[in-house]
C-alpha positions in Angstrom: 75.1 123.5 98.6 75.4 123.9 102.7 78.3 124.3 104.9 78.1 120.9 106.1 78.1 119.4 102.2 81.0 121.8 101.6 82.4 120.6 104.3 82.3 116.7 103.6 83.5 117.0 100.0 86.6 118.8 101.6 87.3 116.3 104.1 86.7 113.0 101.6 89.6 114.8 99.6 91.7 115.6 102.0 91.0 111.8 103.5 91.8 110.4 99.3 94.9 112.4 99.2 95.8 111.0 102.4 95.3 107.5 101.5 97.3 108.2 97.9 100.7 109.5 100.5 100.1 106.4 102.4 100.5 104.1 99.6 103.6 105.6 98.2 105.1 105.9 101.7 104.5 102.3 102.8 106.0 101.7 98.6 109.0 103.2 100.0 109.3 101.4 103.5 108.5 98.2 101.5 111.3 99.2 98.9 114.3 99.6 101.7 112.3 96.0 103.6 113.7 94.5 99.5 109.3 93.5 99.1 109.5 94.1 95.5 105.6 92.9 95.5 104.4 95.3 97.9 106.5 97.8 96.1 104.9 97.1 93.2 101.3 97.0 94.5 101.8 100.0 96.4 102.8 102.3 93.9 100.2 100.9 91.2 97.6 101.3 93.8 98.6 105.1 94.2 98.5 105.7 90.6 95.7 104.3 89.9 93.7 106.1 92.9 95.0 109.6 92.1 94.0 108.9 88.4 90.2 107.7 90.2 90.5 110.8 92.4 91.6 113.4 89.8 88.7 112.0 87.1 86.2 112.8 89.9 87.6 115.9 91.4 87.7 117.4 87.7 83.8 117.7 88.1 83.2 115.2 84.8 80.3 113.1 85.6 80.7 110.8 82.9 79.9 106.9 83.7 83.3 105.8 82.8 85.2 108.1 85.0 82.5 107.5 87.8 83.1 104.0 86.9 86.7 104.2 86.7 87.1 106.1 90.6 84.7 103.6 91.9 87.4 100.6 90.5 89.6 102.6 91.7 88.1 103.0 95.1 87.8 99.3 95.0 91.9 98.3 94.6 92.8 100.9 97.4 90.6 99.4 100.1 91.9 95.5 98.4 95.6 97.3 99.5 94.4 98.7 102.5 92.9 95.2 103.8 96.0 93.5 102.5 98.9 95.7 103.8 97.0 95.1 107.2 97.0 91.7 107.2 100.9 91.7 105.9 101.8 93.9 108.9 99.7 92.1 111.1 101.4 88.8 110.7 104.7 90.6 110.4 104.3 92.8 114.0 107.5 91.8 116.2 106.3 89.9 119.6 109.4 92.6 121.4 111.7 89.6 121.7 113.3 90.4 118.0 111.2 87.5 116.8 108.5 88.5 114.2 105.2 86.6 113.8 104.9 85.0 110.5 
């Protein structure tokens, strides 16, 4: 394996375990916002990457772990696209009004 493969494999994980702090941050500034539904989605989300992520990172090549980080892959960039949107419409105009 090359430097430059080394070095993508540790950048994809460090980019995953990124994306896993981000979901249970934003479940925590959705918690204190009372959004029990983004709570909710949030923290699943998490859990169910890091499960994807640790499947994968364990070296097993098996199809239903492959299969089970690539679902897994799937719901975090559905949450991603989402929680965008949500903040999108909810981004305050700076006259305390927020767009809904």
């Amino acid at each position: 394996m090359s430097v430059h493969e080394l070095m993508r494999i540790a950048a994809a994980g460090i980019a995953f375990l990124c994306l896993i702090a981000a979901c249970f941050v934003l479940a925590r500034r959705f918690a204190s916002l009372g959004q029990r539904r983004w709570v909710a989605f949030s923290r699943a989300t998490g859990i169910l990457f890091l499960a994807g992520f640790v499947g994968v990172a364990s070296g097993s090549s098996s199809s239903a772990v492959v299969l089970g980080f690539w679902l897994a892959l799937l719901v975090a960039w559905e949450w991603l696209a989402a929680v965008a949107v949500h903040l999108y419409r909810t981004v305050s105009l700076g006259s305390g009004q927020a767009v809904r």
